[in-house]
ROPATOR-396764 format. One record per residue (C-alpha): x, y, z; residue in one letter. Coordinates in Angstrom, 1 decimal, always signed. Example, Ala and Ser with C-alpha at 12.3 -4.5 7.8 and 13.67 -1.06 7.14 Angstrom:
2
    east   north      up  r
   +12.3    -4.5    +7.8  A
   +13.7    -1.1    +7.1  S
***
This chain:
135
    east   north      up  r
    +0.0    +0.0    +0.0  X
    +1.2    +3.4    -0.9  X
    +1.5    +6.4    +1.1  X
    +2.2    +9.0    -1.5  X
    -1.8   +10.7    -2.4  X
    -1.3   +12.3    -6.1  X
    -3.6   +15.0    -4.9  X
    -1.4   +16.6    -2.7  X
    +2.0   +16.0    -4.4  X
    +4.2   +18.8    -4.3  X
    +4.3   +20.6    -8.0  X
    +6.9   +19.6   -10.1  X
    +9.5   +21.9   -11.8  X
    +9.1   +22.2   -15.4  X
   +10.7   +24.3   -18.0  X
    +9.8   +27.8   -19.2  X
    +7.6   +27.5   -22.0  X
    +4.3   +29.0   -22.8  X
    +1.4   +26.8   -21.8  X
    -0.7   +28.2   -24.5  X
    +1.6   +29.1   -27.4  X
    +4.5   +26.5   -26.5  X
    +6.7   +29.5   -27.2  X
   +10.5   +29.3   -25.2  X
   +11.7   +32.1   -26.6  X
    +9.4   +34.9   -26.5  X
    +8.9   +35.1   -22.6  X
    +9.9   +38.2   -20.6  X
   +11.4   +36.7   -17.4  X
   +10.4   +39.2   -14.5  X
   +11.4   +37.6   -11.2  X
   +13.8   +34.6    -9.9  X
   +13.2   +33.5    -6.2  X
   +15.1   +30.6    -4.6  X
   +13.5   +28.2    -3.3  X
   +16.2   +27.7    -0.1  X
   +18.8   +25.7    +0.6  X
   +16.9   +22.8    +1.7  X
   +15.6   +22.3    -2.2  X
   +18.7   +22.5    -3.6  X
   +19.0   +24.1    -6.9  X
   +15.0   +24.8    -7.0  X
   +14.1   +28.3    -7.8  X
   +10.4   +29.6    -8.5  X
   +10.4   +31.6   -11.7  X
    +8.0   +34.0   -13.1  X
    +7.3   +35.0   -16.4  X
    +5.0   +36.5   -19.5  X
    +4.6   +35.1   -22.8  X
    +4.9   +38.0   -25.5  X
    +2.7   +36.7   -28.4  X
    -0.1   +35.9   -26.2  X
    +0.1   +37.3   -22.7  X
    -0.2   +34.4   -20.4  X
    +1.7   +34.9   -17.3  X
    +3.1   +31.9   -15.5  X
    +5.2   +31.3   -12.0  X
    +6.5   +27.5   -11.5  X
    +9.0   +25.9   -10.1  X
   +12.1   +25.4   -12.5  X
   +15.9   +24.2   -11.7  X
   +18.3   +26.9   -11.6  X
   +20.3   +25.8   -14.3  X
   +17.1   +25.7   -16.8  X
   +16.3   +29.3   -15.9  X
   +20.1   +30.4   -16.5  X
   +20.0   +28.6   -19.5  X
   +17.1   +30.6   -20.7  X
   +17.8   +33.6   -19.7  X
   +20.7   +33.4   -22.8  X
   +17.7   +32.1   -25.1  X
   +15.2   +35.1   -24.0  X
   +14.7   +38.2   -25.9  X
   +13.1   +40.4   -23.5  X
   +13.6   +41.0   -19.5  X
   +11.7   +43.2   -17.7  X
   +13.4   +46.3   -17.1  X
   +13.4   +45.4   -13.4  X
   +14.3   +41.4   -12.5  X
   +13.7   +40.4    -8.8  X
   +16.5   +37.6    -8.7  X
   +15.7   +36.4    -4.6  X
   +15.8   +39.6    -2.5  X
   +17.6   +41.9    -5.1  X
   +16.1   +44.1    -7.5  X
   +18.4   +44.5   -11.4  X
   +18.5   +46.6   -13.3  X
   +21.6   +47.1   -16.0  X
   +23.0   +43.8   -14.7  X
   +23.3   +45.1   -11.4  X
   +21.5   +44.5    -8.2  X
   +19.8   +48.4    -7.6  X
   +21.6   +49.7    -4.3  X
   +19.7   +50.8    -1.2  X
   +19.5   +54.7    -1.1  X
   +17.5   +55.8    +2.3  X
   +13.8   +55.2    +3.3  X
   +11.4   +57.5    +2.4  X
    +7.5   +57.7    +3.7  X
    +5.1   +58.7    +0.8  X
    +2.4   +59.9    +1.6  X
    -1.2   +59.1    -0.2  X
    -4.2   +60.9    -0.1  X
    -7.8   +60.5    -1.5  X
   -11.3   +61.8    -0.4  X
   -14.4   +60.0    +1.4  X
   -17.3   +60.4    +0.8  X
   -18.3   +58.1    +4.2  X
   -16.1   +61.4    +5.5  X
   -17.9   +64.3    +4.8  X
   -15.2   +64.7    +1.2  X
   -12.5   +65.8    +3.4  X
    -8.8   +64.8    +3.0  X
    -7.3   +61.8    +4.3  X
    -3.9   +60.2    +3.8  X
    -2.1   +57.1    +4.2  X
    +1.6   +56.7    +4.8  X
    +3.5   +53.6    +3.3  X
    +7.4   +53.0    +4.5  X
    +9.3   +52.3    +1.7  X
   +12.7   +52.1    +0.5  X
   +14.5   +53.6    -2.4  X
   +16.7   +51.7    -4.3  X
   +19.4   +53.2    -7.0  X
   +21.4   +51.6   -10.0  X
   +24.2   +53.1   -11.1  X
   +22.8   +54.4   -14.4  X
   +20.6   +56.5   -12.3  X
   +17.6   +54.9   -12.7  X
   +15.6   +54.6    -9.1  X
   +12.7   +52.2    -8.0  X
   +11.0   +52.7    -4.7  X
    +9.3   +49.9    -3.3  X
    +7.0   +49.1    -0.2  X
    +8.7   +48.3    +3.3  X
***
């Protein structure tokens, strides 16, 4: 008797590849997260198809995805790769925190002004270009 239940096996890595188009080579790749050390070279990958738009996250073995990212065309301009943002090739340096502040009217408030502040964290490349993201 078997202990495994195929309804709650863990996914499977595959390889990028639109599900609909079957496309390998038109994806833009837009983030790489490991998956930690205790999976070895497993990383979770997400991605867009360019012809038709399908977006897809799987797991995928690190070597398949650094194999593809020499077959892609596109990146997004920004990759997460784990905890670092890239831009240029580069992982985008931290460059203070900043609080932004958002406002927007109520009507359950009489239409006056309210605001909400998000923490965040600016982040720098050394082109220039600058990405601020949440806390």
């Amino acid at each position: 008797m078997s202990t495994s239940n195929p309804r709650h096996s863990p996914p499977q890595p595959r390889q990028l590849r639109c599900e609909t188009c079957g496309t390998e080579h038109q994806l833009t790749i837009h983030a790489i997260r490991a998956m930690g050390a205790a999976n070895g070279d497993l990383v979770t990958v997400s991605y867009t198809c360019n012809d038709c738009g399908l977006f897809s996250e799987h797991l995928a073995y690190a070597g398949d995805v650094a194999a593809a990212l020499h077959q892609v065309r596109w990146m997004a301009k920004v990759i997460m790769f784990g905890d670092d943002y890239i831009h240029c090739g580069f992982p985008l340096k931290e460059a203070g925190l900043e609080i932004e502040r958002l406002c927007y009217r109520s009507s359950n408030n009489g239409g006056s002004l309210n605001m909400v502040c998000l923490p965040t964290r600016v982040l720098r490349c050394r082109c220039g270009f600058q990405l601020e993201v949440p806390e």
